[in-house]
N, C-alpha and C positions, 0 to 999 in steps of 0.2 A: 787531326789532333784533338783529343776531349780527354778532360780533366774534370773529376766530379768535384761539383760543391761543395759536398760534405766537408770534405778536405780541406778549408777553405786558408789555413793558415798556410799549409802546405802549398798549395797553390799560390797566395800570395806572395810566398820567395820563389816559386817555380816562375812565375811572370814577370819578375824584378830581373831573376837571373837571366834568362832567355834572352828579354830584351835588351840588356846589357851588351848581351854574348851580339845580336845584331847589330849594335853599334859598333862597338869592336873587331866585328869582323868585316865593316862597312855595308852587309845589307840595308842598312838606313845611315843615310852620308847626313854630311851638316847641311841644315835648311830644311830635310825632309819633316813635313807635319806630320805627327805620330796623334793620332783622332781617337779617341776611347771606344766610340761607338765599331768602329772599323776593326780596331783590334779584338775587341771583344766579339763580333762575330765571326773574326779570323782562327779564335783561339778557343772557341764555342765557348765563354764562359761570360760571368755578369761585367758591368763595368766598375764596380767595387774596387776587386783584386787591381783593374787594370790603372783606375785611380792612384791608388796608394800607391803603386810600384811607377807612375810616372813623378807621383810629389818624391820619393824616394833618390829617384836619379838628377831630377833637377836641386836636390840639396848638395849631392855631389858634384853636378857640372854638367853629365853628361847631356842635357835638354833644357831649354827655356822656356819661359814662356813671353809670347811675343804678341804683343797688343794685335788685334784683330785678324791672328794667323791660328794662336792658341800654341799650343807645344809643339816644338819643334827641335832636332837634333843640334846641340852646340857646333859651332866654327870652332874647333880649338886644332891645331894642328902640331906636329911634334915639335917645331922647332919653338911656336909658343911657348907649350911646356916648359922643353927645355930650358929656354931662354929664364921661366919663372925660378927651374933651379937654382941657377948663376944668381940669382936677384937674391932668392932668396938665402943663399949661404953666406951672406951678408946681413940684411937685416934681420933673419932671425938670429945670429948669431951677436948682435947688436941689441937685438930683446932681452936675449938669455943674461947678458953680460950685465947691463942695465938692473933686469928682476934680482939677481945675484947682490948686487952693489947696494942694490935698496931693501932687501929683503926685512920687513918690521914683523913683531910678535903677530899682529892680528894675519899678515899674508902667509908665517908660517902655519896658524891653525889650518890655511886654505888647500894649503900645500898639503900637510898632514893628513885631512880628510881624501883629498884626490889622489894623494900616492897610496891610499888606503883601499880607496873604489880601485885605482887598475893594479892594484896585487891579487884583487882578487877577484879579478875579471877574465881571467884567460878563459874558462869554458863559455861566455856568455856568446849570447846572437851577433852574427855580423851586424847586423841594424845597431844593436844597442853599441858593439867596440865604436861604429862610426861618430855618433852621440859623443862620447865618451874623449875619442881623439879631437873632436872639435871644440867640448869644452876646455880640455888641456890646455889646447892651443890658446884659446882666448884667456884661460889666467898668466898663463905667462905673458901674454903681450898686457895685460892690466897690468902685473906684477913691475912690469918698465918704466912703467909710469911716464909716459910720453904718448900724448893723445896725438900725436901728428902717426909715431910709427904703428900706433895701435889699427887707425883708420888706413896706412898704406897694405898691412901685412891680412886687415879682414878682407880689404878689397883683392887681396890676390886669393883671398879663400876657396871662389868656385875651382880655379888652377890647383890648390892645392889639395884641394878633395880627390878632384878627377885622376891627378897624379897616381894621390898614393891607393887611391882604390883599382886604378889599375896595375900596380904596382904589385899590391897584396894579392892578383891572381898569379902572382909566383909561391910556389908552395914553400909554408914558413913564413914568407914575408911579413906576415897579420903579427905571428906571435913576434916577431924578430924585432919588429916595430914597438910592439907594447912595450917590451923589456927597453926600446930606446928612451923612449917615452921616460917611462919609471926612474932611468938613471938619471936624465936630462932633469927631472922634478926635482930629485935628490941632492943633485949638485947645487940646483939654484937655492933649495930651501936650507942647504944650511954654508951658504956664502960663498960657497968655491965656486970665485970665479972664472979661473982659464978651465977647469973640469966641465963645465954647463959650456962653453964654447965648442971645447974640444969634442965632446959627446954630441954636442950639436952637429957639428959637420960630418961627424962620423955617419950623424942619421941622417942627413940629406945627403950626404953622397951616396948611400945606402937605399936612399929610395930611390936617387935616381939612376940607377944601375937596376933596379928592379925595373922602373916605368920602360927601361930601353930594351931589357931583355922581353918584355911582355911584347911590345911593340914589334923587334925582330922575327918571335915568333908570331905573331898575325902577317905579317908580312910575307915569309914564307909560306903559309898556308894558303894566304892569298894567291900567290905564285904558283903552287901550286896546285889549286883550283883552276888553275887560268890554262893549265898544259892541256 
């Protein structure tokens, strides 16, 4: 495998991607140490790309980094996940509800500018949507104003990353999301309260119908690899 330098932004989603696709497809299970030095002479290229594309997956979930091990592939297993759905289709619908209820002049300006940025986001970077979805999420858990649910729902954030980014390799799911996104904004920022509920559950049930079909299909691939 060689990948020229020159290219190097190119290469830099080509290495992001890749190693994704090996976690995902379990060539690198949880626990396994993913070494810079290693992969970069696996992949003939600098350890630059190979850098940024591991800080990249451990914002999402997919890798940690673990005191005197260094990076390593996440333990998270489906029923985890799962399990964080169910959790979640409660207390972020408990956020939404809250943001909605409390909504003052200064959180709509907040609102206003960020329904602003993802209307007019669709053609941008996956890197930059992922940005983008995490700030969302952290104003609406501000927008609730209860620092106990703020602190439970950032703490499920690596779960919620991993999810929905595996989620959005079903095709469509990226934009499907944004527009949930958008609505969910819309409803909190101008009071409607069972509307930011109902739109809420619509998009976690939505995502997690996407994380299981992703999951189904590696599964069978797996499977049949295995014949």
């Amino acid at each position: 495998m060689e990948w020229k330098e020159e290219h190097f932004l190119s290469i830099r989603e080509h290495v992001y991607r890749f190693l994704k696709q090996m976690i995902l497809e379990g060539e690198y299970k949880p626990g396994d140490r993913l070494i810079e030095r290693e992969l970069a002479a696996k992949l003939n290229i600098s350890r630059t790309p190979i850098r940024e594309a591991l800080f990249r997956l451990e914002s999402q979930g997919f890798v940690k980094t673990v005191p005197r091990k260094g990076v390593v592939v996440s333990n998270v297993s489906e029923s985890d996940v799962i399990e964080v759905f169910t959790i979640l289709s409660s207390l972020e619908v408990l956020a939404v509800k809250l943001a909605a209820q409390q909504i003052n002049d200064e959180m709509v300006g907040k609102f206003d500018e960020k329904i602003a940025e993802l209307e007019s986001f669709e053609s941008q970077s996956e890197e930059e949507f992922e940005i983008k979805h995490t700030e969302t999420n952290y104003l609406i858990y501000q927008a609730a104003k209860s620092p106990k649910l703020y602190d439970i729902l950032s703490g499920l954030m690596d779960y919620i990353h991993m999810s929905a980014n595996m989620g959005y390799e079903t095709p469509g799911r990226r934009r499907e999301s944004l527009r949930e996104h958008i609505g969910i904004m819309k409803a909190i920022r101008n009071g409607e309260v069972e509307m930011a509920e109902s739109l809420t559950k619509i998009h976690i049930e939505n995502a997690k119908k996407a994380y299981i079909h992703i999951m189904e299909k590696l599964k069978e691939k797996q499977k049949n690899q295995q014949k």
